[in-house]
N, C-alpha and C positions, 0 to 999 in steps of 0.2 A: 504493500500500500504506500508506504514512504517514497520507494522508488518510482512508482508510478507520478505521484504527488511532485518529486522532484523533477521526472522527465516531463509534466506537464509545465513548471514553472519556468524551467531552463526552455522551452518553447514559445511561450510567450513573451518571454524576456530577449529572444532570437527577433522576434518577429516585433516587438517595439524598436529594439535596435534597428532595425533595415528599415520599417516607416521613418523612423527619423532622421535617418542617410536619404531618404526618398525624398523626401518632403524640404530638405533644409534646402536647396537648389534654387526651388520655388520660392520660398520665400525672401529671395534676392533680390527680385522684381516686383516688390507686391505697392500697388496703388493705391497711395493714401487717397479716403475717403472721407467729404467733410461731414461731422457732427451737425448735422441740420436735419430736423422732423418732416422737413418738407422732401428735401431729399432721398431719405432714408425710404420714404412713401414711393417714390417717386425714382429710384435710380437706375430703376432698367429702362426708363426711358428718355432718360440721360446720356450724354454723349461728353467723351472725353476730351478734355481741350488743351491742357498742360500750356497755355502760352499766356505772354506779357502781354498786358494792353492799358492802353493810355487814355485816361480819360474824356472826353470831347463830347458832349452833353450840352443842349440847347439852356439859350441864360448864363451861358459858362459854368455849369453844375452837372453832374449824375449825382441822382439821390438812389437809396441803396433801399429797397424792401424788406420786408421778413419775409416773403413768397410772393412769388408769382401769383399769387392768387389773395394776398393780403395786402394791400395798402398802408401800412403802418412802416411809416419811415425808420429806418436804422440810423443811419448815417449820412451825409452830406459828403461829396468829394469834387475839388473844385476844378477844373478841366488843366489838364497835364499833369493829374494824379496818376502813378504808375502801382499797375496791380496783379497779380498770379491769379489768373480765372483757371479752374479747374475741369469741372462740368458747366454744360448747359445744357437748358430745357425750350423743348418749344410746345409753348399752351397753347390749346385749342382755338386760338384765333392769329396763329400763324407769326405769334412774338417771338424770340429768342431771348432767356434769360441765362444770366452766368451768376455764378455762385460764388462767393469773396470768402475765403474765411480769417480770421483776423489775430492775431498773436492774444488775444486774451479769451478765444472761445466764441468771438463775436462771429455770425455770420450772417449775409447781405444778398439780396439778387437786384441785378442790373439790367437795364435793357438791352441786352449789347449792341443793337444799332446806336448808342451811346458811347463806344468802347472801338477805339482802334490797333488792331494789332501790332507792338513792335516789331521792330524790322526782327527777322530771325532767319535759321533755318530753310521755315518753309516758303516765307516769305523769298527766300534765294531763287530757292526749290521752283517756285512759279515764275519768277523772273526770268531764268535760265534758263528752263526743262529742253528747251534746243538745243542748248550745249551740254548737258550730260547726258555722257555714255554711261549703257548699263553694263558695266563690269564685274567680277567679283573676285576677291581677294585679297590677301593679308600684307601686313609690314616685312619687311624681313626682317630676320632673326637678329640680325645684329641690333637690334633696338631694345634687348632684354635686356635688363639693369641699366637704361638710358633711360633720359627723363621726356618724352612727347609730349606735343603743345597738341592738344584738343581745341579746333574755333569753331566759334558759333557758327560763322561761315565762311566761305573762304576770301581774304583780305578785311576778314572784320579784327578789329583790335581786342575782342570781346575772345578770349582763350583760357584754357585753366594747361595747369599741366600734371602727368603722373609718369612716377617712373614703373614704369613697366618689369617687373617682376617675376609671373607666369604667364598666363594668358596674352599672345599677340592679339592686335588690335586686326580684327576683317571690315571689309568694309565691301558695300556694294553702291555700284554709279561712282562714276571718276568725270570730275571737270577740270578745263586744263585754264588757268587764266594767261590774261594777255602778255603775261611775261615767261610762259612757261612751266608756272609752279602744276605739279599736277595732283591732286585732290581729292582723296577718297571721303564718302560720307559712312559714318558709322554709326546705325541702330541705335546701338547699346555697347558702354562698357564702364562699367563698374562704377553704375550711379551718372554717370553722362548718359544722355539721350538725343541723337538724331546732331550729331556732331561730327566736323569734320577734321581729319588729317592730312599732314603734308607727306607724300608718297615717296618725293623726291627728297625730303629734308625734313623729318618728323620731328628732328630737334629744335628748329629754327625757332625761336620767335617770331612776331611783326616787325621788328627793326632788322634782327639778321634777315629774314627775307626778302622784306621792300626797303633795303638798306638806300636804295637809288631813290626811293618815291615810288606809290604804287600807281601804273600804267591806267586803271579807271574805279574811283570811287565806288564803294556797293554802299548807296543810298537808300534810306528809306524812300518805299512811293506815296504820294496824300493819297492816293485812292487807287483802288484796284479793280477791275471787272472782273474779276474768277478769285477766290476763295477756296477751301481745301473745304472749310466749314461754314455750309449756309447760317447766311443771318451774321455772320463774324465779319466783316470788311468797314461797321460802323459810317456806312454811306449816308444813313437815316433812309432808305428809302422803307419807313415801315409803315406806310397809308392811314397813315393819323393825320398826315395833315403836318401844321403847326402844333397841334396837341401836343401837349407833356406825356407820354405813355406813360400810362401808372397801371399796377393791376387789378385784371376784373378779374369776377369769378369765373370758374370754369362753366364753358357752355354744358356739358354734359351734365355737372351738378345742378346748372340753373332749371334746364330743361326734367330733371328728375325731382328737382322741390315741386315746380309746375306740375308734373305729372300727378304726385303727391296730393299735393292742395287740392286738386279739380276730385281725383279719388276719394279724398276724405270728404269733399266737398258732397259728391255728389252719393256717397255711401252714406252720407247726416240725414241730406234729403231724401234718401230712399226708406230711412229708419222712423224719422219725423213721420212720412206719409204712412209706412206699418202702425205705426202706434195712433194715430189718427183714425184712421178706418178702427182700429181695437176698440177705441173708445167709444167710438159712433153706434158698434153693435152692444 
């Protein structure tokens, strides 16, 4: 009995260990989610956004919600306020909100046709898509225990850097700029997202590489026609008008109190008229 007792413990102790090898990988990658009720309700219909945006809000203001669906002001942010929108939601009348969350537990929804996205990434990403090739492939190896500059994008002054340890850096899509530098963009690594490398000089900074001056600025644009995420480019074209969008209730709610009321409504009257005829006999 003992022994059995032991070969069942020593088996489940097997098999926590390997869940735990399994699992720990995964959580490398895991997407923080903001503490919001509305949210929470509401996140599978939510769309992931992870990008900076700048304030630019009619009045020179974006005022902040508690939901998309509640009108009760949070907070006030004055136009060139800079902000990490995470998710957004689009209500039943074709709005798009983003969702702020704030170092003290505060959290906010915006219109995002009041929100313009900083230059980034994908911002490149759309600028360029003519000039990148889809390639695929890693650093060479001599780059282990060297220190690589990660850029936002490629000739942005905006770079982190890490020394590379284990894992080489892959990247897939190569752009080459006008000086030659050539360019891989990379997914993922180790907590950077959707960043790029120099292929040809991984060490470089922005000064060793455009040590001459860089050949052409990468500018933000004021305005964009294509978007990655509808409702995100903060054009204002969101058919209010001059209006201040603020939120309504959900058409689907509004229309199911209606349904309600007319129900209860006309179930009173049905019961009045029962009990009416009762009495008459």
């Amino acid at each position: 009995m003992r022994k059995r007792r032991s070969s069942l413990i020593g088996m489940m102790c097997a098999i926590l260990c390997f869940c735990a090898l399994w699992v720990r990988p995964v959580r490398a990658d895991v997407i923080w989610e903001p503490v919001d009720s509305f949210y929470e309700k509401h996140s599978s219909e939510c769309t992931y956004v992870n990008r900076q945006f700048t304030a630019k809000g009619p009045e020179g203001k974006v005022i902040l919600y508690k939901s998309p669906v509640l009108p009760e002001q949070v907070t006030v942010w004055e136009n060139g306020y800079q902000a990490y929108i995470s998710f957004t939601y689009k209500d039943s009348y074709g709005i798009v909100w983003g969702i702020f969350e704030g170092e003290n537990g505060m959290t906010g929804w915006m219109p995002m046709a009041y929100m313009e996205a900083v230059y980034d990434s994908i911002s490149f990403q759309e600028e360029f898509e003519d000039e990148i090739q889809d390639h695929i492939g890693e650093l060479d190896e001599s780059c282990m225990g060297e220190e690589v500059f990660f850029w936002k994008y490629p000739g942005s002054r905006d770079n982190n850097s890490i020394i590379i340890r284990n894992n080489i850096p892959q990247y897939r899509w190569v752009y080459e700029d006008p000086d030659g530098h050539r360019f891989g963009r990379v997914a993922y690594y180790f907590g950077l997202r959707d960043v790029w490398v120099c292929i040809d000089a991984p060490g470089a900074d922005y000064e060793q590489l455009y040590s001459d001056g860089i050949s052409r600025e990468r500018l933000p644009v004021d305005s964009r026609e294509k978007s990655e995420n509808e409702g995100i480019s903060g054009d204002g074209e969101d058919g209010w008008g001059t209006q201040r969008i603020v939120p309504k209730a959900d058409r689907g709610v509004v229309w199911t109190a209606v349904v309600l009321v007319v129900l209860v409504t006309a179930g009173t009257a049905v019961l009045l008229m029962f009990l009416r005829k009762k009495d008459n006999r």
